[in-house]
OpenMM code with the backbone's topology and positions (N, CA, C; nanometers):
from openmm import Vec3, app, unit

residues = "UNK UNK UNK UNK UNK UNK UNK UNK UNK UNK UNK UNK UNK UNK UNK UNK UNK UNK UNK UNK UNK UNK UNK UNK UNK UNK UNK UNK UNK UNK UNK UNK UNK UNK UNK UNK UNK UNK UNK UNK UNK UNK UNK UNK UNK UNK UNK UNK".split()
positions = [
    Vec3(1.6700, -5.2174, 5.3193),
    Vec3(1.5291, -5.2517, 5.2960),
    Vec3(1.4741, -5.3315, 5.4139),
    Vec3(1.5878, -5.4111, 5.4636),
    Vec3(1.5156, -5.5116, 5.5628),
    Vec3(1.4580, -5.4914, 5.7032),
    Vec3(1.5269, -5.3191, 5.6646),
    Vec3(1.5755, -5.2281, 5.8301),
    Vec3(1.3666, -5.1857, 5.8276),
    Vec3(1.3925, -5.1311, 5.7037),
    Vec3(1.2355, -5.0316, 5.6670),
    Vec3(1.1020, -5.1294, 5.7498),
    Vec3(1.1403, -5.2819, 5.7112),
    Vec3(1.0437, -5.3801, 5.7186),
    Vec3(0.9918, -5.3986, 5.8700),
    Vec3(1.1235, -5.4191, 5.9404),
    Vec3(1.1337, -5.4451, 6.0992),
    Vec3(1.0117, -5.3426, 6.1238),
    Vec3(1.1057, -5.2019, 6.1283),
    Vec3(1.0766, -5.0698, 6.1681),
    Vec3(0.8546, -5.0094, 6.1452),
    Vec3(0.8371, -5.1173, 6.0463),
    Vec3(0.6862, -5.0726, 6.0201),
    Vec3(0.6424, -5.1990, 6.1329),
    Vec3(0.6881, -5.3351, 6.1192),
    Vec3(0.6522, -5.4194, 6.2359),
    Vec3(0.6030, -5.2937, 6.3746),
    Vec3(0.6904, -5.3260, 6.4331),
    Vec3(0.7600, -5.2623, 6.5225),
    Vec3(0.6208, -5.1323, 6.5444),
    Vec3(0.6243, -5.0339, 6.4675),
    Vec3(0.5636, -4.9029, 6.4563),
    Vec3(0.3851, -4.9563, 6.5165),
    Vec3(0.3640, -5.0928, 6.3992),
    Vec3(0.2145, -5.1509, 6.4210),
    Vec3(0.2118, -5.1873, 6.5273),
    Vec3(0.2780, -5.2601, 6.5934),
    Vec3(0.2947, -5.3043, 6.7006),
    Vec3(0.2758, -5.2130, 6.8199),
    Vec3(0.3411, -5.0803, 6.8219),
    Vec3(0.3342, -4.9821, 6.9077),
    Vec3(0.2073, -4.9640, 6.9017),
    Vec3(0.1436, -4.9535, 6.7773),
    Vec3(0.0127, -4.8556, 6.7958),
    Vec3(-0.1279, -4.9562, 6.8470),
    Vec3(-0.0791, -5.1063, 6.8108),
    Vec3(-0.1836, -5.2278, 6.8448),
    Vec3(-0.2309, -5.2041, 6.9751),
    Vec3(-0.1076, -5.2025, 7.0604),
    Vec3(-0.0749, -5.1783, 7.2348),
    Vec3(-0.1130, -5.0588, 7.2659),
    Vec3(-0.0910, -4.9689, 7.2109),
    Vec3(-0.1988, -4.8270, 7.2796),
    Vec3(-0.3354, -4.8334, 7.2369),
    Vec3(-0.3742, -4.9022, 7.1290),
    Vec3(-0.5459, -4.9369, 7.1206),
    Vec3(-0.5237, -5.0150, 7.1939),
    Vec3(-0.4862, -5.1375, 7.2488),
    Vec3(-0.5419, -5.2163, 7.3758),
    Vec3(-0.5386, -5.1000, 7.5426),
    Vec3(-0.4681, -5.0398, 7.5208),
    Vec3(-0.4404, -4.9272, 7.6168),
    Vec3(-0.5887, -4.8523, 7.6611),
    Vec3(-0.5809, -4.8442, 7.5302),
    Vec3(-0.7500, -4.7080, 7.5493),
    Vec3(-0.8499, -4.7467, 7.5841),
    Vec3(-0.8389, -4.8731, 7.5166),
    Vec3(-0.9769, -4.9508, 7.5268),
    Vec3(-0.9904, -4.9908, 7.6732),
    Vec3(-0.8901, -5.0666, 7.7548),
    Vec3(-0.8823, -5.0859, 7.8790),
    Vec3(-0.9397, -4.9909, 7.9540),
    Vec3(-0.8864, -4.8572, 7.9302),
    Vec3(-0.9243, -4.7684, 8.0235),
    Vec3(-1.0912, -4.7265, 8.0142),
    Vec3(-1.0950, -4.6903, 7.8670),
    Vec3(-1.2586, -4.6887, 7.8363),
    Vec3(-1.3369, -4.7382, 7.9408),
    Vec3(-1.3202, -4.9161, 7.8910),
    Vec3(-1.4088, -5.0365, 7.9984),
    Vec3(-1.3910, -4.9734, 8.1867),
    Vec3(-1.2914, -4.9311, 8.2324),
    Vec3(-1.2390, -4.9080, 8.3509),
    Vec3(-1.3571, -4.8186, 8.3841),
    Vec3(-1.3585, -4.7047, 8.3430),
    Vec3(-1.4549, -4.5955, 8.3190),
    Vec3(-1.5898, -4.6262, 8.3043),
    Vec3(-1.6155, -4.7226, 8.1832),
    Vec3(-1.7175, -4.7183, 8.2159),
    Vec3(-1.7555, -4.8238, 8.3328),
    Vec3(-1.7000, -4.8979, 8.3873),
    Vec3(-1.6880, -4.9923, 8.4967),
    Vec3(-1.7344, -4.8572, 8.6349),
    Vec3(-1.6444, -4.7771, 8.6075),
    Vec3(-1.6287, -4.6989, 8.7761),
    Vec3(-1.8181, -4.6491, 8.7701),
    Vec3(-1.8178, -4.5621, 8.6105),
    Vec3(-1.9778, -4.4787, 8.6307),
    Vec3(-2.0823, -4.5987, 8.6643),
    Vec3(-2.0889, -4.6889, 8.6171),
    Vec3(-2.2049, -4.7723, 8.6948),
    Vec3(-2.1953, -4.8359, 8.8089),
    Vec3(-2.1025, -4.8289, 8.8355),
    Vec3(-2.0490, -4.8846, 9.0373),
    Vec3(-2.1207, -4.7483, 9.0751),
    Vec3(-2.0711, -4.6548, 9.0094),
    Vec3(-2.1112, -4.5173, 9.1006),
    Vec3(-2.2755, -4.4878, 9.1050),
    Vec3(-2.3527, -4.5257, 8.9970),
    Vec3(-2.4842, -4.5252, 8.9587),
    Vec3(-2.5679, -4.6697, 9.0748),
    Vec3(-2.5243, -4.7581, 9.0850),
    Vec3(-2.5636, -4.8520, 9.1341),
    Vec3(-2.5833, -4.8133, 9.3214),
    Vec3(-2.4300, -4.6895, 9.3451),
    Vec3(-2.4223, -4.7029, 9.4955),
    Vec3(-2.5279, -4.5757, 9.5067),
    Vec3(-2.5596, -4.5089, 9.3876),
    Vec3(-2.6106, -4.3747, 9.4382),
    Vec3(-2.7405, -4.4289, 9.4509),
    Vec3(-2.7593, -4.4941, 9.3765),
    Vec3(-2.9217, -4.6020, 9.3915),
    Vec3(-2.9602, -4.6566, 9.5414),
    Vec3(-2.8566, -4.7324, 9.5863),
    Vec3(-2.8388, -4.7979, 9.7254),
    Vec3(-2.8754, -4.6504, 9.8105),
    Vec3(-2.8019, -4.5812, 9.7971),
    Vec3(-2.7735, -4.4213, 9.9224),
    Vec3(-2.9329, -4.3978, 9.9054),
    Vec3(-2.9847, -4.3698, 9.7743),
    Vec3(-3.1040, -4.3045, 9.7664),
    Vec3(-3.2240, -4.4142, 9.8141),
    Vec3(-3.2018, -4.5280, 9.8269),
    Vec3(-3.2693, -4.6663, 9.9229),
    Vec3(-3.2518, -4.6130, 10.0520),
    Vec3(-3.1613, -4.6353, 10.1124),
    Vec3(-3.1096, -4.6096, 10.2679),
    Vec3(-3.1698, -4.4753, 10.2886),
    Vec3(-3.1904, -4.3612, 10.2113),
    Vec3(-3.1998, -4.2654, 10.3184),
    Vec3(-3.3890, -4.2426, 10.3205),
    Vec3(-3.4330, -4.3294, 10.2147),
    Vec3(-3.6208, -4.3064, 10.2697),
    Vec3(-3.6717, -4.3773, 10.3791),
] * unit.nanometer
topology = app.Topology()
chain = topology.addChain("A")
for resn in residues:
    res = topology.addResidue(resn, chain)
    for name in ("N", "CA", "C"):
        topology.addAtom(name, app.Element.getBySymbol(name[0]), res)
């Protein structure tokens, strides 16, 4: 029984850390598209 107990720890635990996983990357993403929106803004400044 005590094995079952660990083993669901353990399982939650795995899955806590891949939602912090996703989410990281999400933010990353959406981090890169508005760097990219911001420089295309700048380019489209510079070239009038």
């Amino acid at each position: 029984m005590k094995w079952d107990e660990e083993n669901k720890k353990l399982k939650k635990l795995k899955k806590d850390q891949r939602k912090q996983g996703l989410k990281k990357k999400q933010r990353k993403k959406r981090v890169k598209s508005q760097r990219n929106k911001r420089s295309e803004k700048f380019k489209r400044d510079i070239k009038r």
